[in-house]
N, CA, C and O of each residue as an XYZ file, in Angstrom:
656
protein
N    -167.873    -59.730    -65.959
C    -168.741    -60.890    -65.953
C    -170.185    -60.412    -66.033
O    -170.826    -59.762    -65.208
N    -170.498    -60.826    -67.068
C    -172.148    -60.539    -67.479
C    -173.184    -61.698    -66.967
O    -173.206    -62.657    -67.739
N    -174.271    -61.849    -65.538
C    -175.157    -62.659    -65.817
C    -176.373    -61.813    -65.411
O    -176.525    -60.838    -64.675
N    -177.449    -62.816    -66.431
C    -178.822    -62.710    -66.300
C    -179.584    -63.758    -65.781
O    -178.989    -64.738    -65.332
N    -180.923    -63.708    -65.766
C    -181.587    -64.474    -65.113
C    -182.945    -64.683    -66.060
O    -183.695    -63.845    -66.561
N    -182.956    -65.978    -66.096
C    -185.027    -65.872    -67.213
C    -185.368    -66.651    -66.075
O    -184.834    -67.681    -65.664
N    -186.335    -66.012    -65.623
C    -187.593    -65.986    -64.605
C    -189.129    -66.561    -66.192
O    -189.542    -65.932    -67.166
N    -189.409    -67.717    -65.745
C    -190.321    -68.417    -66.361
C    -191.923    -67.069    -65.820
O    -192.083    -66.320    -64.856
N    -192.629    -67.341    -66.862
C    -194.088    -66.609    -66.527
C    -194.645    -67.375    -65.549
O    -195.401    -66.855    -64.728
N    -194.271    -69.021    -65.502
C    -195.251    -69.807    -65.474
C    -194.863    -70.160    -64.064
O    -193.788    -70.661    -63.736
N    -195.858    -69.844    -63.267
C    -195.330    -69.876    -61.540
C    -195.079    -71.871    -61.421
O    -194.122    -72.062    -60.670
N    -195.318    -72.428    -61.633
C    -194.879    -74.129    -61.600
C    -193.713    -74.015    -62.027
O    -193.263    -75.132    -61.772
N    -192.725    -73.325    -62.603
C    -191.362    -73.776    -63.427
C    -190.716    -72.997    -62.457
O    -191.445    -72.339    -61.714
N    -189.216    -72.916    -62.272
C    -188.100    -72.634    -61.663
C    -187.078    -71.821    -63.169
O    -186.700    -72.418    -64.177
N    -186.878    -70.453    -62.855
C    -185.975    -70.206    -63.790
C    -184.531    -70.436    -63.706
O    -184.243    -71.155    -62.748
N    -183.395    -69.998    -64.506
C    -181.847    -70.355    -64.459
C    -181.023    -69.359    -64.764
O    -181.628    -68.580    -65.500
N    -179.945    -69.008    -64.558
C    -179.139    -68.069    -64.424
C    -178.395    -68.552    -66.101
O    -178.406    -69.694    -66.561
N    -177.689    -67.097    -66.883
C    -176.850    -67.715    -68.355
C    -176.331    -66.410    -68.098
O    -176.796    -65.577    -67.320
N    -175.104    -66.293    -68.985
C    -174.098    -65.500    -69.189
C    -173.968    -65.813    -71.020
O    -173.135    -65.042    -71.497
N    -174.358    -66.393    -71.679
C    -174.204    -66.550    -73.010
C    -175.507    -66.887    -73.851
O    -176.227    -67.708    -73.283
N    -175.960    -66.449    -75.051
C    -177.123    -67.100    -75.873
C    -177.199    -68.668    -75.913
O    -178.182    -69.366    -75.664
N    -175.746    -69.124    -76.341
C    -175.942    -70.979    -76.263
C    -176.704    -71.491    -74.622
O    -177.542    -72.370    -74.421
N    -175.988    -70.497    -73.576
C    -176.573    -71.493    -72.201
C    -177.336    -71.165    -72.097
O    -177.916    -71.885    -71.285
N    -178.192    -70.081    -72.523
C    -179.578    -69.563    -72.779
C    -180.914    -70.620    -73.513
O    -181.878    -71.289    -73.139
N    -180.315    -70.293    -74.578
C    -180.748    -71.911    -75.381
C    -180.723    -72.995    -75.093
O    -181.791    -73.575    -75.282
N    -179.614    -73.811    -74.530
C    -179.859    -74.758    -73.403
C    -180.361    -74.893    -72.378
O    -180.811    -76.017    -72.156
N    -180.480    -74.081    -71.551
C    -181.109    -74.213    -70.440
C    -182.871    -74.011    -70.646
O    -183.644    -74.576    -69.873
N    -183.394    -73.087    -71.849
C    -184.576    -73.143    -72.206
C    -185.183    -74.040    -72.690
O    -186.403    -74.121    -72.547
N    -184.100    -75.399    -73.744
C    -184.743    -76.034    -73.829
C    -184.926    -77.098    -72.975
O    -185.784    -77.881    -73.383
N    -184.392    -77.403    -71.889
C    -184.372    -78.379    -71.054
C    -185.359    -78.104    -69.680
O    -185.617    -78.895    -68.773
N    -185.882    -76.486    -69.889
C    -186.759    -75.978    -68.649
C    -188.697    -76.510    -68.814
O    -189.439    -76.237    -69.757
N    -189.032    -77.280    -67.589
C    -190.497    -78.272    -67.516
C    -190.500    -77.426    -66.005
O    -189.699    -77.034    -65.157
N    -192.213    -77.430    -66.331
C    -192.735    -76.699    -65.231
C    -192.849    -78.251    -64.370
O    -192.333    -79.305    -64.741
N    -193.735    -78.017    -63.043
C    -193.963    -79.190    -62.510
C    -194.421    -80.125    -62.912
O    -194.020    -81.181    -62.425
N    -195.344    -80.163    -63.854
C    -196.360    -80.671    -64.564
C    -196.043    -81.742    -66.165
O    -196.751    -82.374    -66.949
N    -194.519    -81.439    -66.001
C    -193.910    -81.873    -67.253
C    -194.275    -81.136    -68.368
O    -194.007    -81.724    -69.416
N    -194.874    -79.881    -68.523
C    -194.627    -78.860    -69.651
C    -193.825    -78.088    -69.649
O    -193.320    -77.600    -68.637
N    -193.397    -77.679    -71.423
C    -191.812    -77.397    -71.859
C    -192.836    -75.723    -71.421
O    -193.959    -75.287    -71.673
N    -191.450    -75.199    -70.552
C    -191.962    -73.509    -70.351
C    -191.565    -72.950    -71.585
O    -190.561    -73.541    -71.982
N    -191.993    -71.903    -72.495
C    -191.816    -71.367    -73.284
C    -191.857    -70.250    -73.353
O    -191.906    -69.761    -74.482
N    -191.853    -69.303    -72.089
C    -191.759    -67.734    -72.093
C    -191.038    -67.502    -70.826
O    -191.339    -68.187    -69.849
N    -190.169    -66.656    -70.751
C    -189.308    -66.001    -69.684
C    -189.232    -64.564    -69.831
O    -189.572    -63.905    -70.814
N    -188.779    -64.183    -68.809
C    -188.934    -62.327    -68.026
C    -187.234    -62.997    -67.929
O    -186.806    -64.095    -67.573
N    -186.442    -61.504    -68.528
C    -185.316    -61.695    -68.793
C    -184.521    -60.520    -67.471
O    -184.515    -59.355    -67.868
N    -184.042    -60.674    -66.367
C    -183.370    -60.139    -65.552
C    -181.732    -59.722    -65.495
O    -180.735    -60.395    -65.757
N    -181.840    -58.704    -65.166
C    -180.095    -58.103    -65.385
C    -179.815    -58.418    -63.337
O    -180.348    -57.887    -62.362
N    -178.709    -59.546    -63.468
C    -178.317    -59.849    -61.919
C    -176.971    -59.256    -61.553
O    -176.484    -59.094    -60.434
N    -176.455    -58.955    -62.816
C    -175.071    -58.578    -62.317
C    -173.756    -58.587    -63.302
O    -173.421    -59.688    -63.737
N    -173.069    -57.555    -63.643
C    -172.295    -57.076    -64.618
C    -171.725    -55.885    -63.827
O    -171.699    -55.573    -62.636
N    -171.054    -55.072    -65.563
C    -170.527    -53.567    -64.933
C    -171.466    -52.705    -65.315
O    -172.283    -52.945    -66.204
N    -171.395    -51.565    -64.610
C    -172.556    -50.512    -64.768
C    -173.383    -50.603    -65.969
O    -174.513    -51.076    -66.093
N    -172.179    -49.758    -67.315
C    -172.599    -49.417    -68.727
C    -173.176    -51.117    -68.975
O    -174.395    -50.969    -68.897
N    -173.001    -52.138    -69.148
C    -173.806    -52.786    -69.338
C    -174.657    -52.962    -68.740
O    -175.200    -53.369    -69.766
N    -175.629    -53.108    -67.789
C    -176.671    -52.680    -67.150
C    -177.668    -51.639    -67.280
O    -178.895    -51.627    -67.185
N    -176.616    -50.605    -67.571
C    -177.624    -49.072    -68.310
C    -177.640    -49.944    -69.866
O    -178.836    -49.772    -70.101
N    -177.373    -50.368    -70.499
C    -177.409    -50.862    -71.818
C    -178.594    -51.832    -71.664
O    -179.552    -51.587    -72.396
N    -178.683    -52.746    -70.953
C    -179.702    -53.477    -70.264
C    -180.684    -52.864    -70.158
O    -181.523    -53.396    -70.886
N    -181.287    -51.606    -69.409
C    -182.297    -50.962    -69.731
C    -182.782    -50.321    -70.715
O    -183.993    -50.332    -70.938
N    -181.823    -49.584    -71.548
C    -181.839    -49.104    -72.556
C    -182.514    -49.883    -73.458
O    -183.578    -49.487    -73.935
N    -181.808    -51.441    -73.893
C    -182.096    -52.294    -75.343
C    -183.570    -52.607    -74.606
O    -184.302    -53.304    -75.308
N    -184.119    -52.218    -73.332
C    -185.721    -53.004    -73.050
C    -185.400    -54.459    -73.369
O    -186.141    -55.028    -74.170
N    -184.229    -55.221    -72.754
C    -184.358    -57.156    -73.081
C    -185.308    -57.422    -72.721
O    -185.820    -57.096    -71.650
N    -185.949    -58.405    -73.979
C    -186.402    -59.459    -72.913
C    -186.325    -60.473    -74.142
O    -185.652    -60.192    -75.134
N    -187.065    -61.705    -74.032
C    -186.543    -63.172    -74.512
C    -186.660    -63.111    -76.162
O    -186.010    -63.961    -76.772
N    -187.295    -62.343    -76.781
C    -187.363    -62.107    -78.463
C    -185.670    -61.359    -78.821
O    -185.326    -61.223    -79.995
N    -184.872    -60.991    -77.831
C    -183.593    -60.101    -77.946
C    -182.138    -60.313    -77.266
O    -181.004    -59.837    -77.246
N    -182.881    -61.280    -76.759
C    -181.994    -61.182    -75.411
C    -180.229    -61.415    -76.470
O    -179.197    -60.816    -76.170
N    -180.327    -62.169    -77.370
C    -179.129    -62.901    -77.977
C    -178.517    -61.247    -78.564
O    -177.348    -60.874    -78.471
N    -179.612    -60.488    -79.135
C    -178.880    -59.439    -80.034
C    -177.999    -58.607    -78.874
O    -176.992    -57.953    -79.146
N    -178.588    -58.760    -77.476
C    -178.035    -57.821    -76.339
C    -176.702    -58.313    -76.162
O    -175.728    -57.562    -76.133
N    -176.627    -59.721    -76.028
C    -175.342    -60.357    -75.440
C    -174.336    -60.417    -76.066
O    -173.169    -60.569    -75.705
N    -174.972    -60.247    -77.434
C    -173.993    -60.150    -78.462
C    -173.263    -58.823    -78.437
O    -172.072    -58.837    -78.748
N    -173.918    -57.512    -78.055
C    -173.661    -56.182    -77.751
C    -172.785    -55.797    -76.876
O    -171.894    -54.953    -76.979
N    -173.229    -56.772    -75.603
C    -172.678    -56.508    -74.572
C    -171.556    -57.513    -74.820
O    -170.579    -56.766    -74.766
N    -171.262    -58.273    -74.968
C    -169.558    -58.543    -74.945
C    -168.524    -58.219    -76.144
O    -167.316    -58.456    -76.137
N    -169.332    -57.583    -77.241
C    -168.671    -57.358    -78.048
C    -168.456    -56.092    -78.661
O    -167.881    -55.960    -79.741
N    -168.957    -55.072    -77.913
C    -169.170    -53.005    -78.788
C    -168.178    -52.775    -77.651
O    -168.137    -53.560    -76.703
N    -167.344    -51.665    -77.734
C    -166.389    -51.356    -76.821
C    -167.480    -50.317    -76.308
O    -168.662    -50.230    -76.639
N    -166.702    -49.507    -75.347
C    -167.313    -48.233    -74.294
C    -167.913    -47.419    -75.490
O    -169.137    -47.480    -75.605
N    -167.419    -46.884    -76.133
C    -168.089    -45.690    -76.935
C    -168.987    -46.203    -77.650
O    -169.920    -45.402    -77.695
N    -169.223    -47.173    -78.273
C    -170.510    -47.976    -78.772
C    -171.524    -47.955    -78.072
O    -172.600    -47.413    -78.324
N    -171.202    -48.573    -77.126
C    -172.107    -48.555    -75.662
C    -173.010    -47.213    -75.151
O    -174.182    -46.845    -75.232
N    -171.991    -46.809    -74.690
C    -172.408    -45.175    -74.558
C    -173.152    -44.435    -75.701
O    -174.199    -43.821    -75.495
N    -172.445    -44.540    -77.146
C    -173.650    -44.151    -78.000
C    -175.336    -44.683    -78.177
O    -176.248    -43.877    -78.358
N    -175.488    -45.779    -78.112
C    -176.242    -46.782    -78.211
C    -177.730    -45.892    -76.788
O    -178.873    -45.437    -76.835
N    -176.552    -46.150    -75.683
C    -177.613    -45.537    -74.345
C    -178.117    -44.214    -74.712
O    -179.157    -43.743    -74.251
N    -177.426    -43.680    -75.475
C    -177.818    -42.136    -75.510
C    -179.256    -41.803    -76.867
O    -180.103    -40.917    -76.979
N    -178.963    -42.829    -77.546
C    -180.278    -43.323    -78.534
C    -181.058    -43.308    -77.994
O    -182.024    -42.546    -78.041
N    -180.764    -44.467    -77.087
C    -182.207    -45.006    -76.534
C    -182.983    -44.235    -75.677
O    -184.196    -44.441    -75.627
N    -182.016    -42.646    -74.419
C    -182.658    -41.454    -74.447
C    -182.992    -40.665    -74.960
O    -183.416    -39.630    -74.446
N    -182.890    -40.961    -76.455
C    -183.647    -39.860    -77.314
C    -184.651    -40.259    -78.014
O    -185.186    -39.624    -78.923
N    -185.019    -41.596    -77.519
C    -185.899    -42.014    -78.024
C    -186.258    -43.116    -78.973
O    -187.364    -43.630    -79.140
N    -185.093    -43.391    -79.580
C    -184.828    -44.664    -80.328
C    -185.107    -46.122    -79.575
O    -185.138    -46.146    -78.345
N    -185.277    -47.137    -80.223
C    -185.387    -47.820    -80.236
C    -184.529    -49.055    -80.590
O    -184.529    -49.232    -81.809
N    -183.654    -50.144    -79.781
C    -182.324    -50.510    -79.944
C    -183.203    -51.731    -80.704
O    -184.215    -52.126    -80.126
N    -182.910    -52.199    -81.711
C    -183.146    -53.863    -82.055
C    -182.462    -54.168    -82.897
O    -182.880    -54.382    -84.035
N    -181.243    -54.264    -82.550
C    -180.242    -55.043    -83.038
C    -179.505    -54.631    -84.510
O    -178.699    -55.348    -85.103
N    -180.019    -53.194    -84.986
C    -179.283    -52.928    -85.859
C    -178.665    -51.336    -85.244
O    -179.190    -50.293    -84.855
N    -176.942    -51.966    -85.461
C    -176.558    -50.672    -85.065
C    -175.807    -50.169    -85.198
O    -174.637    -50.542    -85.112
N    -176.362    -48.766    -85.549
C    -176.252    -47.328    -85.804
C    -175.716    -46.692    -85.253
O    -176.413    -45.678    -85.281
N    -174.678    -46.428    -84.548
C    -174.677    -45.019    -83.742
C    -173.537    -43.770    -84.169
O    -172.862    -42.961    -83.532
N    -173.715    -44.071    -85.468
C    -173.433    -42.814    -86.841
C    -173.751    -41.426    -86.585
O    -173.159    -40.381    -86.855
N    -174.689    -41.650    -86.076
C    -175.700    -40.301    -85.695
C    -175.556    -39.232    -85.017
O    -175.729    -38.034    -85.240
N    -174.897    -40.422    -83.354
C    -174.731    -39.985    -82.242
C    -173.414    -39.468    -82.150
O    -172.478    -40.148    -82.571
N    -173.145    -37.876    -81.442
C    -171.940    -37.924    -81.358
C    -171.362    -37.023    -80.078
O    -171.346    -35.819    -79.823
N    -170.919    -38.171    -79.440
C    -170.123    -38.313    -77.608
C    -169.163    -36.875    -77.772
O    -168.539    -36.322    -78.677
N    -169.381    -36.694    -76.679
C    -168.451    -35.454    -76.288
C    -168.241    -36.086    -74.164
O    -169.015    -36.294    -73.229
N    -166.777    -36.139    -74.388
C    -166.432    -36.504    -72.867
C    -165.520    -35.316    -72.270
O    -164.327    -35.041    -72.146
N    -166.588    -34.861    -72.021
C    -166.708    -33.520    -71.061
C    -167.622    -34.216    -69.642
O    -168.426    -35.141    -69.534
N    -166.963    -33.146    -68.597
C    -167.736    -33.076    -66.997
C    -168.721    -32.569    -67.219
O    -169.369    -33.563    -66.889
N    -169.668    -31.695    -67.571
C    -170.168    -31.395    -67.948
C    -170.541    -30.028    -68.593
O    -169.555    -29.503    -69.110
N    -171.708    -29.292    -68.711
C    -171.646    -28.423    -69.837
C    -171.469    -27.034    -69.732
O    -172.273    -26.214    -70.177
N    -170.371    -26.748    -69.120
C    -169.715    -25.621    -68.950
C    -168.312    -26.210    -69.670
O    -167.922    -25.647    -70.693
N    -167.458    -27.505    -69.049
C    -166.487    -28.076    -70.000
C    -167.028    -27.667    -71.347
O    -166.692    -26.669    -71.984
N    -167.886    -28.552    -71.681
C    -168.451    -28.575    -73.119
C    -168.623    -27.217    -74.140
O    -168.649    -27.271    -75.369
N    -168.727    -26.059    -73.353
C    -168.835    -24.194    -73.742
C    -167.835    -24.189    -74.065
O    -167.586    -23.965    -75.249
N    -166.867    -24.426    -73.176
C    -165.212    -24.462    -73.306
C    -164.444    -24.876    -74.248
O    -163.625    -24.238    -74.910
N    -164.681    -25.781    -74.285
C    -163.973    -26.885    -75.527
C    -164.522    -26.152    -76.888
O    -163.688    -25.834    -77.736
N    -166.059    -25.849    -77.131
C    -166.300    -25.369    -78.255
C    -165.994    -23.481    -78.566
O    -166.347    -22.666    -79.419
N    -165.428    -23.471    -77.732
C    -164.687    -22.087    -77.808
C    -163.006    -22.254    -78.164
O    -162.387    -21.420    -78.824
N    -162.460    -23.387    -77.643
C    -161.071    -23.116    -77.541
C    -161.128    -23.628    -78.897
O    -160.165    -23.220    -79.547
N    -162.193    -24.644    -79.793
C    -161.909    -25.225    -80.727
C    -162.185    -24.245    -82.366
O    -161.871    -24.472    -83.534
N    -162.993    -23.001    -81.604
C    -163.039    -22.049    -82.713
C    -164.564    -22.301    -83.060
O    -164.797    -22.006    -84.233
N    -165.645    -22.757    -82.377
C    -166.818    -23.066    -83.326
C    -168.100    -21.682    -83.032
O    -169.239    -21.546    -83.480
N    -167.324    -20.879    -82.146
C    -168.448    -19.174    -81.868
C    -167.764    -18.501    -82.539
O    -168.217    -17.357    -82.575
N    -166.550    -18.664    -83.318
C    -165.597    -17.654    -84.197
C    -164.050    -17.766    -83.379
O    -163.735    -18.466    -82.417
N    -163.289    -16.836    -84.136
C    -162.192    -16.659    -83.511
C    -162.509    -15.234    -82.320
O    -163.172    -14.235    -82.602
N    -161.924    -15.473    -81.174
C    -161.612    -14.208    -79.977
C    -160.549    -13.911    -79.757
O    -159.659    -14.731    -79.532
N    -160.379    -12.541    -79.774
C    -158.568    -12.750    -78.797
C    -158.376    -12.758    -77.737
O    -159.346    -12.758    -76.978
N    -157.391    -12.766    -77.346
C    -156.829    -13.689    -76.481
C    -157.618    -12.419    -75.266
O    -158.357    -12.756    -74.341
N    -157.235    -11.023    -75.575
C    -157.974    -10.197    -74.565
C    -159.300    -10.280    -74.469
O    -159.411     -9.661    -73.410
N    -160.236    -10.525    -74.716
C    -161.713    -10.457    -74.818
C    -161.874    -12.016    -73.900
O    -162.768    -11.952    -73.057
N    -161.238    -13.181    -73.952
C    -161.552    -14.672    -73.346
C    -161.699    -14.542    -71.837
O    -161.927    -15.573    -71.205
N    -161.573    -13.169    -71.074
C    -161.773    -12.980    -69.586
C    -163.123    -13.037    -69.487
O    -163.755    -13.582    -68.581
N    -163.617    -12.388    -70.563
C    -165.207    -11.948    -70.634
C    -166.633    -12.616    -70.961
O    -167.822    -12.333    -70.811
N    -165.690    -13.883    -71.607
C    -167.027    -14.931    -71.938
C    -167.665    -15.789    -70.719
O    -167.048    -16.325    -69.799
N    -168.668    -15.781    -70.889
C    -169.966    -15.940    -70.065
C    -169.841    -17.538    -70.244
O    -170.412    -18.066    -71.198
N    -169.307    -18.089    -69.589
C    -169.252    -19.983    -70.107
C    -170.126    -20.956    -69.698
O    -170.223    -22.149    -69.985
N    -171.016    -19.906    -68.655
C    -172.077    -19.638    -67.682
C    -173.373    -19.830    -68.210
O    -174.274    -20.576    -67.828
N    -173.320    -19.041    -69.141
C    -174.224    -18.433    -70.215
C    -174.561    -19.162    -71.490
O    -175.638    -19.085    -72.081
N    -173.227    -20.078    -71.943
C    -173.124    -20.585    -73.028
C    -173.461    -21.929    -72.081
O    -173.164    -22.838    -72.856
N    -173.697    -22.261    -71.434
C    -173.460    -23.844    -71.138
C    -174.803    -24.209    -70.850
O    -175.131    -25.393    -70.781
N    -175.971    -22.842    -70.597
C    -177.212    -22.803    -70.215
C    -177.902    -23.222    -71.623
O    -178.606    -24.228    -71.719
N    -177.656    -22.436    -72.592
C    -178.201    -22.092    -73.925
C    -177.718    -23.851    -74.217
O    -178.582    -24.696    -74.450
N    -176.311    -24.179    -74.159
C    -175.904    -25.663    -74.799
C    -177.299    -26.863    -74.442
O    -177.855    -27.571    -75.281
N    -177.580    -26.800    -73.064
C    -178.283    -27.054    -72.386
C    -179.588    -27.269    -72.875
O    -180.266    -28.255    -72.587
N    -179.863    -26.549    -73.452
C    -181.656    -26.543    -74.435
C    -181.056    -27.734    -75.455
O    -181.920    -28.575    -75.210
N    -180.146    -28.412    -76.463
C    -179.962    -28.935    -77.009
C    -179.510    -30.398    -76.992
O    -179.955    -31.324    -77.669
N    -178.329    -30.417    -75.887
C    -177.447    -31.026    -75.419
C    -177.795    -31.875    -74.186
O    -178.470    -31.207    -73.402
N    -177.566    -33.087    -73.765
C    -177.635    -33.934    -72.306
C    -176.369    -34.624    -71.985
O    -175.458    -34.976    -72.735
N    -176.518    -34.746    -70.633
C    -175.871    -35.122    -70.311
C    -176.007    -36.853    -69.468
O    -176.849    -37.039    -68.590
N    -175.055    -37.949    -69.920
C    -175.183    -38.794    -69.358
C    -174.268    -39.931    -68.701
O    -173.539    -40.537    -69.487
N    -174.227    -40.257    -67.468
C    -173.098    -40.640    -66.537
C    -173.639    -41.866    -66.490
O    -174.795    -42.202    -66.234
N    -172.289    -42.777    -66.879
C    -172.491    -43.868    -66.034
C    -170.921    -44.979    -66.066
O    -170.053    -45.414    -66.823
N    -171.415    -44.993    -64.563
C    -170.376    -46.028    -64.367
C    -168.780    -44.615    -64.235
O    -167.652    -44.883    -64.649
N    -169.063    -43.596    -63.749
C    -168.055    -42.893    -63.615
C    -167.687    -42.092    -64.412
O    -166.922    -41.129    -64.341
N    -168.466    -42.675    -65.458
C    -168.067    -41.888    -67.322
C    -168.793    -41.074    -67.238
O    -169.810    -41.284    -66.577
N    -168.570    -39.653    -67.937
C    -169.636    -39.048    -68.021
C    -169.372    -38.207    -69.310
O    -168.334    -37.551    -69.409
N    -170.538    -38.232    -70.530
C    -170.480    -37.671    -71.932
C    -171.439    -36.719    -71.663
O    -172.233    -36.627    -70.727
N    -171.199    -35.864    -72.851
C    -172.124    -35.033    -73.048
C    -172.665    -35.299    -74.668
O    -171.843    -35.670    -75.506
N    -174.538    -35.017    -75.153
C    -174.954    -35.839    -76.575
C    -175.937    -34.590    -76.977
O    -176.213    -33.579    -76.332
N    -176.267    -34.922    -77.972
C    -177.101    -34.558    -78.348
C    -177.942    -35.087    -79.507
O    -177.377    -35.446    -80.540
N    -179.438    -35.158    -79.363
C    -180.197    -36.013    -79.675
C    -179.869    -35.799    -81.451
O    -179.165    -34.822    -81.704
N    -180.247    -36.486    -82.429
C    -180.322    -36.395    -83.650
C    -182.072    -35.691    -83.853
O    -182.517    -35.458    -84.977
């Protein structure tokens, strides 16, 4: 269950709680400050959902010029969408509603010593044999991954990215 909150600018008006763009739209147009003027700007609040939507919430920066492209996001991109999307928006991107996350590519690893690992067992430092695999430094490799690579948890999940 996804709701938000639009908090009016305009200290005379009372804002309203929506879970969808239509009750969004309805309820905006039916919102009069005390004074009988139509409010026309709101501060868009995250009240309560699951984590990754919430970190997605900060990420897309909502507020009332977006709010529809978010909701649309949020009930409709599965987890790995999601998760790609957040990891943009720590690298610096900018979410508005066109999306990309072609770019980005999730690795669900604990973190980046898994991640050394995996790109060893998968062959990408060369082939080793099987005698020499006592000796790798995963220690070493996960430091160096580290200059490139982040890591980001949420909601229990935790990927490992790297920026484009």
């Amino acid at each position: 269950m996804l709701e938000l909150y639009a908090q009016p600018y305009n200290i005379n008006a009372t804002g309203y709680y929506f879970d969808t763009a239509d009750r969004f739209d309805e309820k905006a147009g039916n919102c009069f400050d005390a004074y009988g003027m139509k409010v026309e700007e709101f501060e868009i609040q995250f009240i309560d959902g699951d984590a990754i939507n919430a970190e997605l919430f900060r990420a897309w920066g909502v507020h009332q010029a977006n709010v529809h492209q978010f909701l649309e996001a949020a009930n409709g991109l599965d987890e790995h969408e999601k998760l790609a999307l957040i990891a943009m928006a720590r690298c610096g991107y900018t979410i508005d509603g066109h999306i990309n996350t072609g770019d980005v590519v999730l690795h669900y690893c604990n973190d980046l010593k898994e991640l050394a690992m995996q790109f060893i067992e998968d062959g990408l430092y060369g082939e080793f044999p099987e005698s020499l695999s006592h000796y790798i430094d995963y220690d070493a490799i996960a430091r160096d991954l580290g200059m490139e690579y982040k890591e980001l948890s949420v909601g229990g999940q935790t990927v490992i990215y790297r920026c484009p």
